[in-house]
C-alpha positions in Angstrom: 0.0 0.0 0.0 1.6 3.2 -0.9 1.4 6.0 2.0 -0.7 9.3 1.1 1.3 12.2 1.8 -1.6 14.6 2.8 -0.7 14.9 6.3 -3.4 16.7 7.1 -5.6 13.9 7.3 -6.6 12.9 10.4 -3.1 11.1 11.4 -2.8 7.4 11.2 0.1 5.0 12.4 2.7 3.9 9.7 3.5 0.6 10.2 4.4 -2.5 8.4 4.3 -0.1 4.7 0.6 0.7 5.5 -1.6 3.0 8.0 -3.2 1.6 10.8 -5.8 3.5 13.3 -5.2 3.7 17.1 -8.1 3.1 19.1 -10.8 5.6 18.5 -10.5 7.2 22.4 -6.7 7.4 22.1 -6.1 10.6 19.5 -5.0 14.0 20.2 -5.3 17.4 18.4 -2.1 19.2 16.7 -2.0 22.8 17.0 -0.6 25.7 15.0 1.5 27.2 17.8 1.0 30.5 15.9 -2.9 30.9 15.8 -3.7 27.9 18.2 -5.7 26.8 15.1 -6.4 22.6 15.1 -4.1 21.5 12.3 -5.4 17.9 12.3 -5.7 15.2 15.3 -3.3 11.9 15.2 -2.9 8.7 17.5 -1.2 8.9 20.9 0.5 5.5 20.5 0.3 2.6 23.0 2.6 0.0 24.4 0.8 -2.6 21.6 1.3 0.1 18.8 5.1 0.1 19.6 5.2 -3.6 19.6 3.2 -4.2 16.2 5.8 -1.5 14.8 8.7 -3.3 16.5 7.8 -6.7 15.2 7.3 -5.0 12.0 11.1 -3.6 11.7 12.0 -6.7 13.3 10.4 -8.7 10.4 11.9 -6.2 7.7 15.6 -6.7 9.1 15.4 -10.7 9.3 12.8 -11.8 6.8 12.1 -9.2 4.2 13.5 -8.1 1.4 15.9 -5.3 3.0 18.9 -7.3 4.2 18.2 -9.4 0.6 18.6 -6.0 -1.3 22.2 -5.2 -2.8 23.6 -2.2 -0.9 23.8 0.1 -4.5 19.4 -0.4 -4.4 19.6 0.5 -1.1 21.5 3.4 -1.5 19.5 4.4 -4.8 16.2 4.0 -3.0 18.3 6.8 -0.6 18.6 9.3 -3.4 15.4 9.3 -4.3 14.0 9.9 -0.8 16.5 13.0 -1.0 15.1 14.0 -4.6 11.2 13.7 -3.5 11.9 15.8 -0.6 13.5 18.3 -2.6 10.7 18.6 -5.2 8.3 18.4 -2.4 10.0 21.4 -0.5 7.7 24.5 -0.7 5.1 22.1 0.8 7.4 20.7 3.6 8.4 24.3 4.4 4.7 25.3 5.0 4.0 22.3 7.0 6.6 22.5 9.0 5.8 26.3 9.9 2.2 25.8 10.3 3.6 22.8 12.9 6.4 24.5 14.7 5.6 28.1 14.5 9.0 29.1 12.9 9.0 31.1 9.7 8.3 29.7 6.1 11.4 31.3 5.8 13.6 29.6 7.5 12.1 26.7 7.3 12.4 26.6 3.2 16.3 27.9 4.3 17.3 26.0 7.2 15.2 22.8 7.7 14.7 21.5 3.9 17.9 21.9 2.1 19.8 19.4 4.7 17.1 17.6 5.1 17.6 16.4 1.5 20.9 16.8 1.9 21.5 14.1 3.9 19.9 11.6 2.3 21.8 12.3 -0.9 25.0 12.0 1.1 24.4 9.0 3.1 22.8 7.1 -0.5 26.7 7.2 -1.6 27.9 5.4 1.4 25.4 2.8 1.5 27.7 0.5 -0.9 31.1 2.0 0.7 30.8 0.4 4.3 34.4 -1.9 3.6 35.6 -4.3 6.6 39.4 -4.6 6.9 41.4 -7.6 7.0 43.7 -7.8 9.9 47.6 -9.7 9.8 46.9 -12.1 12.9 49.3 -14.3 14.2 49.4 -17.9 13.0 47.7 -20.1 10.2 44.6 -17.8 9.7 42.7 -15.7 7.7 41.2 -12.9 10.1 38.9 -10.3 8.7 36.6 -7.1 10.2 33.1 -6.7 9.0 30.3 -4.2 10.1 26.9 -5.0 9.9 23.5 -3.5 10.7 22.8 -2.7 14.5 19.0 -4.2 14.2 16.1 -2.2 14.3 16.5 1.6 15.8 14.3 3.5 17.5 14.4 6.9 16.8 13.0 9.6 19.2 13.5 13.2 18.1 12.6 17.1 19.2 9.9 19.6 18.2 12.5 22.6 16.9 13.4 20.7 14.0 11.9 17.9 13.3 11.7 16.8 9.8 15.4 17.5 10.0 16.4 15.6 12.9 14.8 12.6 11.6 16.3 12.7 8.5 20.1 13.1 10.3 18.9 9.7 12.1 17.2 7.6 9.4 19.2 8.3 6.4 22.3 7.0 8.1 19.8 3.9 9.7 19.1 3.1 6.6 22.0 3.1 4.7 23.6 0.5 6.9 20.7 -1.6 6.6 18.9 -1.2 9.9 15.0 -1.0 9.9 13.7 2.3 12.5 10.9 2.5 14.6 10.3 6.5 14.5 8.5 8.8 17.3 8.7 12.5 16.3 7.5 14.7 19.2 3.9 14.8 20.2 3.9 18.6 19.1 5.3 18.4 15.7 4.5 14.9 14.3 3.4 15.8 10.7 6.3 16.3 8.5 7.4 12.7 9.9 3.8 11.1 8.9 4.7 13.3 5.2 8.1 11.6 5.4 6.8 8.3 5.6 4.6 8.8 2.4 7.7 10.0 0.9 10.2 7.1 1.7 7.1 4.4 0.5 7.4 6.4 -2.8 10.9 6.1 -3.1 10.5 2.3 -3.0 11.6 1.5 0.4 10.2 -2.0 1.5 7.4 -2.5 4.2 8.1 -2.5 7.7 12.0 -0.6 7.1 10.4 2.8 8.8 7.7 3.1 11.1 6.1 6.2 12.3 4.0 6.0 15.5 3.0 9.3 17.0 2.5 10.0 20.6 3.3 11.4 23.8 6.4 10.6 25.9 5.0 7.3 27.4 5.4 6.1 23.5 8.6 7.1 23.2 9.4 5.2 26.8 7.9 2.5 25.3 10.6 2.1 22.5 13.5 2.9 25.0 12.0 -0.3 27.3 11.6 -2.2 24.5 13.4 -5.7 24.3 13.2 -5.7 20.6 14.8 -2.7 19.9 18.7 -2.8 19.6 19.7 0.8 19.3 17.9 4.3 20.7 19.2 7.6 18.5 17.6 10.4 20.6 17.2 14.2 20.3 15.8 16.2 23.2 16.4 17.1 26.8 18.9 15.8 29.9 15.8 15.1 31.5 14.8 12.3 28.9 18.2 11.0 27.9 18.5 10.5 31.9 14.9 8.2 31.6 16.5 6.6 28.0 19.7 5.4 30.0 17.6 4.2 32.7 15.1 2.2 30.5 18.5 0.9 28.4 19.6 -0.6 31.7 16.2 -2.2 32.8 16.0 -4.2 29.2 18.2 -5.1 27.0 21.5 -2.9 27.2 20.7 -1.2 24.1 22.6 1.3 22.6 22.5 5.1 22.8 23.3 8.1 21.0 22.5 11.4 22.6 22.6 14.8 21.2 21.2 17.1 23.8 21.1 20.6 25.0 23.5 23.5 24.7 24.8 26.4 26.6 27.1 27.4 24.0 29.8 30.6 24.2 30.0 33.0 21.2 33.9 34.6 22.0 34.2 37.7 19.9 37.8 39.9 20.6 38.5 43.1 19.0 40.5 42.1 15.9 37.4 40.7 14.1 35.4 41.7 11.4 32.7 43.3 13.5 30.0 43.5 10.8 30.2 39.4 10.2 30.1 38.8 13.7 27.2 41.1 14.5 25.2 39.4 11.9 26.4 36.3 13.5 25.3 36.6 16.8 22.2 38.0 16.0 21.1 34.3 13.7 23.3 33.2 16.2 20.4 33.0 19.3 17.5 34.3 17.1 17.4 32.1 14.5 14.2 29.9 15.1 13.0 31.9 18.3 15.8 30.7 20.0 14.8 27.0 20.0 18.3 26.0 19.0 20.3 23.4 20.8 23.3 24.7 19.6 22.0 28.6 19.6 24.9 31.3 21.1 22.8 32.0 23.8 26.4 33.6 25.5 27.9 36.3 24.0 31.2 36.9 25.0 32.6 40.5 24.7 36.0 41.5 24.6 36.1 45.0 27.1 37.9 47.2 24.3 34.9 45.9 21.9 31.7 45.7 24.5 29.8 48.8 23.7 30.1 49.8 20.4 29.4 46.3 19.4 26.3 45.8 21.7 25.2 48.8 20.2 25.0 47.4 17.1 23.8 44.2 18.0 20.8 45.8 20.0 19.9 48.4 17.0 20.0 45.2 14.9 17.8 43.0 17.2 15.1 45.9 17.6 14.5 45.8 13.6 13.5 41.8 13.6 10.5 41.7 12.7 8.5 38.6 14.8 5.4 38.2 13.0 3.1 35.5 11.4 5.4 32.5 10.6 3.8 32.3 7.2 4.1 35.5 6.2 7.5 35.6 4.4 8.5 39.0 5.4 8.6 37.5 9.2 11.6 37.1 11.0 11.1 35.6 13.9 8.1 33.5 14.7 6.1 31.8 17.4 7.4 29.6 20.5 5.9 26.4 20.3 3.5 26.2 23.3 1.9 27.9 25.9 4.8 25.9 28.7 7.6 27.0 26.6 6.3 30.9 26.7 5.9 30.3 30.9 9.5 28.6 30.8 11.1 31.7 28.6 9.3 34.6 30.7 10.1 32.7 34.0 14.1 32.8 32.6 13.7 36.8 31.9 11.9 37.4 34.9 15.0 35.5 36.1 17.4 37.5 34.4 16.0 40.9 36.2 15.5 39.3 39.5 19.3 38.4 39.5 20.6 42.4 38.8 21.4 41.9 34.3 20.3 45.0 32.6 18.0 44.2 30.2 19.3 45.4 27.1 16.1 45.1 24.5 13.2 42.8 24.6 11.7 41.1 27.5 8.6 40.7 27.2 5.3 38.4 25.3 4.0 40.4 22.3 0.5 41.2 22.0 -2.1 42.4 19.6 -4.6 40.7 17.0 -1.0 38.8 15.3 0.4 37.9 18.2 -2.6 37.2 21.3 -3.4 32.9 19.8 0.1 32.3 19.8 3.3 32.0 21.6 5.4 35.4 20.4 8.7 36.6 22.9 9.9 39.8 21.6 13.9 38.9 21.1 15.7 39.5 24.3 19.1 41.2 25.2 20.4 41.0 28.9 24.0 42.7 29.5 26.1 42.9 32.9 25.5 39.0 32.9 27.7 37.0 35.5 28.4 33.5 34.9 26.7 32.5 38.2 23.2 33.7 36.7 21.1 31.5 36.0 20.3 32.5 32.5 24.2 32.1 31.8 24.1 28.4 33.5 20.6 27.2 32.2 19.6 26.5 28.5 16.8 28.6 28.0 15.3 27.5 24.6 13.9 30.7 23.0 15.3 34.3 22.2 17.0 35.5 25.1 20.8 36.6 25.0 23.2 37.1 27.7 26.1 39.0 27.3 28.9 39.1 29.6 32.3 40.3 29.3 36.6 39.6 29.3 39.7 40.6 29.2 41.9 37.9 30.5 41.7 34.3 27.8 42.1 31.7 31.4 38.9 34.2 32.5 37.9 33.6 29.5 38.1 29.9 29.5 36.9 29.2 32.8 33.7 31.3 31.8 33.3 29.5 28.5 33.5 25.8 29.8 31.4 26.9 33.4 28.4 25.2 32.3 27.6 21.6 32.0 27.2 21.8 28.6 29.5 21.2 25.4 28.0 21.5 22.0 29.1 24.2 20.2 31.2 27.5 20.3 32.8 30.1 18.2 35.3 32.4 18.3 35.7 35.7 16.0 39.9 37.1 15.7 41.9 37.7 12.7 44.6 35.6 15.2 44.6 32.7 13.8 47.2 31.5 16.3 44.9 32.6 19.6 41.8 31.3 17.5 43.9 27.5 17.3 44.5 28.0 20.6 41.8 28.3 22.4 39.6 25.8 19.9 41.9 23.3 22.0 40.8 24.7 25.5 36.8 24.9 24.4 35.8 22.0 25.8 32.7 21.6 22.9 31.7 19.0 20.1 32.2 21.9 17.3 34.1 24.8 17.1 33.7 27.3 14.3 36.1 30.4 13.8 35.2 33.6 12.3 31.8 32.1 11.7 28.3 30.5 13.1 25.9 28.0 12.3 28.6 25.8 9.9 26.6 22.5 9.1 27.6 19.7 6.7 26.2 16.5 5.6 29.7 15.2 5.9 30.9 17.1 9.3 30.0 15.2 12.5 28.0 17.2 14.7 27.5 16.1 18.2 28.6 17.7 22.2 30.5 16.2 25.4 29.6 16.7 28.4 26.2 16.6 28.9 25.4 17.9 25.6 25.4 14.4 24.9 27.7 11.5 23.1 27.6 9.9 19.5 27.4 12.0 16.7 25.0 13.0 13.7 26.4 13.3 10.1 29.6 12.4 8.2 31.5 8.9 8.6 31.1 9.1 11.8 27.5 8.3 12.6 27.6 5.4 10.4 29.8 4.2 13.2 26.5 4.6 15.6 24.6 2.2 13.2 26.6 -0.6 12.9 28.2 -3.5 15.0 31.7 -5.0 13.9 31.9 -8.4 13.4 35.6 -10.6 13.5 35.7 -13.2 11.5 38.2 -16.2 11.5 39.4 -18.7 9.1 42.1 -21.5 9.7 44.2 -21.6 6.6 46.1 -24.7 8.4 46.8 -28.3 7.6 43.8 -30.6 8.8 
């Protein structure tokens, strides 16, 4: 049965290459965070949904005709996936702003391109995945191979979500896993639209299953005995639960990519217009609701003023507005407890002596009174001891703070239990080497923000996480090595 990709339908459960209904009673509505407009309603998965979708990627992996299928096919069926999503992408970008609240804009510019992207990267390694042969001692032949982990579940955020489940089935798939997919319960249609797409591209039955739901379906996976592998997207709070649940079944692996704290480092020798423009994306860019979002600006003394100056004129002329309208900049939070969790962090902010800069407040008026809208915040005289330069926020709220000394610096810049991301802005290419060795972060971009390839690993340390997304790397996350031995002796 081929999926439709109208998703929205009232939302159905992918499993097994067909849709299934939940039980009548169990279904929830999906909300435009922007107008608080019913989008659609879909099924809150059950424990029994997750194992009729488990048994289905279990039968894919073993019995089907996925681990039959020559790794070139498998990788073709990859490219096409990447080219349907592409063609598809005006759409996508709508849906996913209608979902999320972010702009059409940056969805069509931030969330699509990659998101095909990385299936047209990963559909060349699916035939590439070489073993190694290793010079043992004695009268054998000894050789490395790696195969497919077994069936993944996948559990990813609301900021980006077609995206983030593209970064974890694309590289699934081309090692020859079969996924049992839960986007989040707020954003779960461009992953019911993604499963109409991969049936189109030719992908066999039961390889990816979608089943919606709340986090009790996602804790379901983690528990699950039949699921080898977790690849997980969201809070500290849920990888904690995942880790737990791991231990309580079968072991399973995990790969984490979690929150972010990150430090933005900008000294006086840099090109001040770039990095402006920087910063501002930097923590704007999406409302905030960036893991890896430079939510901690970092201001040389000799550079502080005139360069908050121009970061503050620059933030006043955003224009937040209707996430559809392409002439918005900034769009809506996704729920009403992410708008309490973002004012309680400025109310924070002002409680705890930082000047508030610009901002700091909900919007209001016939645009903005159904919906989630911040206005994008600024707080200055920040101290590393705050708690909005300790805690990740997760919407549009800045704190700047101030250096002189690089260990101040440092100490400052790894004082968080965080490591995701960083940057540093110098025309010293020497102190910028330098202190990309004493960030203690999964990336580190110089004299620029953002940087994001298919074929870079992204991923943090700390508790930012471990495993990586993207590049070589995260085909290392998908697959199990296996040694095998032959005795080339006499009998």
């Amino acid at each position: 049965m081929t999926a439709s990709t109208n998703p929205l339908q009232p939302g159905q459960l992918w499993i097994g290459g067909r849709w299934e209904e939940g039980r009548p009673s169990n279904r929830y509505d999906v909300v435009n965070p922007a107008t608080g407009e019913k989008l659609t309603d879909v099924v809150h998965g059950s424990a029994q949904d997750v194992d009729r979708a488990v048994a289905a990627a279990r039968a894919a992996l073993e019995s089907g005709p996925w681990p039959k299928m020559d790794a070139s096919e498998r990788g073709r069926i990859l490219r096409r996936a990447g080219d349907l999503i592409q063609s598809r992408k005006d759409e996508l970008a709508r849906l996913e702003s209608a979902n999320n609240g972010k702009t059409v804009k940056e969805a069509g510019r931030g969330d699509l391109p990659p998101s095909w992207d990385v299936f047209h990267y990963y559909s060349g390694w699916a035939n590439k995945l070489h073993g190694e042969v290793i010079p043992v001692d004695g009268h054998y032949l000894n050789f490395a191979v790696r195969e497919p982990v077994g069936v993944v579940g996948a559990i990813v955020a609301w900021n980006y979500p077609l995206l983030l489940a593209s970064w974890k089935l694309a590289p699934a798939l081309a090692t020859g896993n079969t996924v049992v997919l839960k986007p989040s319960e707020q954003t779960p249609l461009t992953a019911l639209a993604l499963a109409g797409i991969l049936a189109e591209a030719g992908l066999p039955p039961g390889v990816v299953n979608v089943v919606t739901g709340f986090g009790d379906t996602g804790g379901h996976i983690a528990a699950h005995p039949g699921v080898d592998k977790v690849a997980f997207t969201g809070s500290v709070d849920t990888a904690r639960k995942l880790l737990h649940a791991s231990a309580d079944s079968n072991l399973k692996r995990l790969s984490l990519e979690l929150g972010g704290k990150s430090p933005n480092i900008v000294f006086p020798d840099c090109d001040i217009n770039a990095a402006v423009r920087a910063a501002l994306w930097g923590v704007f860019a999406n409302k905030g609701e960036v893991c890896s979002a430079g939510s901690r600006l970092f201001l040389h003394k000799a550079i502080h003023s005139e360069f908050l100056e121009r970061l503050s004129d620059a933030t006043r002329a955003l224009r937040v507005g209707d996430p559809l309208d392409p002439a918005s900049d900034v769009g809506s939070l996704i729920s009403q407890r992410q708008l309490e969790r973002v004012l309680g962090y400025i109310e924070s902010g002002k409680s705890e002596q930082a000047r508030l800069v610009c901002g700091g407040g909900r919007l209001s008026g016939p645009t903005f009174d159904r919906g989630y809208f911040v206005e994008p915040t600024i707080f200055d005289g920040v101290r590393s001891e705050m708690t909005i330069a300790r805690e990740e926020i997760f919407g549009p709220v800045l704190s700047v703070l101030t250096f002189e000394d690089e260990d101040e610096l440092i100490r400052m810049a790894n004082g968080t239990v965080y490591g995701l991301v960083s940057a540093i802005w110098t025309a010293d290419v020497t102190r910028a080497l330098r202190l990309a060795r004493r960030i203690r972060a999964g990336s580190v971009w110089i004299n620029d923000y953002n940087c994001f390839d298919s074929a870079s690993p992204f991923g943090g340390v700390k508790q930012s996480g471990f495993g990586r997304e993207m590049g070589v790397h995260a085909l290392e996350q998908y697959t199990a090595v296996k040694s095998v031995w032959i005795n080339l002796g006499p009998r």
